[in-house]
C-alpha positions in Angstrom: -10.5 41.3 -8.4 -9.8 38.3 -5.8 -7.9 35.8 -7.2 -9.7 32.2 -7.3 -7.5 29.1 -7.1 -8.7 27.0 -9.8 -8.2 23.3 -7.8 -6.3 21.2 -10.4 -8.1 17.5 -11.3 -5.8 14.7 -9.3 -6.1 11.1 -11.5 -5.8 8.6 -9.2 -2.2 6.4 -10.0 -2.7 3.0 -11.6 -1.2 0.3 -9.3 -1.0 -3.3 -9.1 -1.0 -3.7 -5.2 -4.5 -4.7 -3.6 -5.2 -4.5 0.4 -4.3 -7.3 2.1 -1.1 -7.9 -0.3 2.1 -8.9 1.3 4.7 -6.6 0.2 8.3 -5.6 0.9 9.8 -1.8 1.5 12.4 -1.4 -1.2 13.8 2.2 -0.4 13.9 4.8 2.7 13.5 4.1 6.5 11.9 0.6 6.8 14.0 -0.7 3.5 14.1 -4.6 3.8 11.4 -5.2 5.7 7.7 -6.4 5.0 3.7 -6.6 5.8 1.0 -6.2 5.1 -0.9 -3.7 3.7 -4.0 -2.5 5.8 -4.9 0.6 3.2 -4.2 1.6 -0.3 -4.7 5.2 -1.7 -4.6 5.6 -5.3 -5.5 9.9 -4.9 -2.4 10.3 -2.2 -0.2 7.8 -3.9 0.4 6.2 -0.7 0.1 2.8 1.1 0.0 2.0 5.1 1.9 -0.9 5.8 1.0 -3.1 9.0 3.4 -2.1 11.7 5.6 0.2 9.5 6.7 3.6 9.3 4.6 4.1 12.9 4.5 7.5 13.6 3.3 8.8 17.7 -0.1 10.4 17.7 -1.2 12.8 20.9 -4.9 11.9 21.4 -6.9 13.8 24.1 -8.9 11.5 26.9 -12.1 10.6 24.7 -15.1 8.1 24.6 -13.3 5.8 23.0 -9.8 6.2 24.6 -11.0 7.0 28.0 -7.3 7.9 29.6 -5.6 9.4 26.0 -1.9 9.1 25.8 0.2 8.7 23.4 -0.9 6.5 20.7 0.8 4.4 17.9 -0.2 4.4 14.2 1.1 3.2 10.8 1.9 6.0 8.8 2.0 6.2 5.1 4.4 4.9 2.6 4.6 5.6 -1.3 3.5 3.4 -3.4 6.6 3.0 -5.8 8.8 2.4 -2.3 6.6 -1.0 -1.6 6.7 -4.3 -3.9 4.3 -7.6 -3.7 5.9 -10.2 -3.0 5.3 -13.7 -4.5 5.0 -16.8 -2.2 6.5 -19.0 -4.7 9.5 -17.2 -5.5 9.6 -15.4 -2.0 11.0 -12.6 -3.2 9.8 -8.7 -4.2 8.8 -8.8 -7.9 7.4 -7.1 -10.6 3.7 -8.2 -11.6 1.7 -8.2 -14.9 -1.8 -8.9 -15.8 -3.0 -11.6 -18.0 -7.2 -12.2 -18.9 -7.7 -16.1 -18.7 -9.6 -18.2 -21.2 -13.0 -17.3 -18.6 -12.5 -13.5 -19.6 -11.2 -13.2 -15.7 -7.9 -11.0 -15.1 -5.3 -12.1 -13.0 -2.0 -10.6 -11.9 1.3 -12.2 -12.7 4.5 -12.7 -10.8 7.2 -11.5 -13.8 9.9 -13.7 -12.2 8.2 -17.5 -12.2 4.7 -16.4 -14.5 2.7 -18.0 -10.9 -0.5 -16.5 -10.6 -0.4 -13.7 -7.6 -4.1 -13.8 -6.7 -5.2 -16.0 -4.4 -8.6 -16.7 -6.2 
């Protein structure tokens, strides 16, 4: 008998951070420095960062890069290695969510209790 590999069910992780969020690298490589983030995968765990952690891609001439080359690209970051950062404190923090009196949920800078969403 052939041996099937049973494919094991992936949750995706739960996460505050949203695209477009300004947040801050907190351990490896790129520690201490910040961006923002361009895409979010909840599957892979993983965040790209604008203009962090670029990695060198070798791309054959093509239609749209006519004389290939070496390219440029963000590569991917973990999630629990980013934090958002707050614009009134300035500074990486934790977040909570809180519903408003309108049944809308907002998240919650943990340090100064200012509302993170721009909305």
């Amino acid at each position: 008998m052939i041996a099937q590999k049973i494919k094991k069910e992936v949750k995706p992780t739960k996460t505050h951070l949203k695209k477009g969020d300004v947040v801050r690298v907190v351990s490896g490589r790129e520690k201490g420095k910040e961006g923002k983030i361009l895409q979010l995968s909840r599957i892979k765990n993983a965040v790209w960062v604008e203009r962090l952690n670029l990695i060198k891609k070798h791309t054959k001439p093509n239609p749209k890069y006519p004389k290939g080359g070496i390219m440029e690209k963000e590569g991917i970051l973990s999630i629990s290695n980013v934090m958002i950062i707050c614009q009134n404190c300035e500074r990486p923090v934790r977040v909570a969510s809180k519903r408003l009196t309108d049944g809308k949920k907002v998240r919650i800078c943990r340090r100064c209790g200012e509302a993170l969403d721009k909305d």
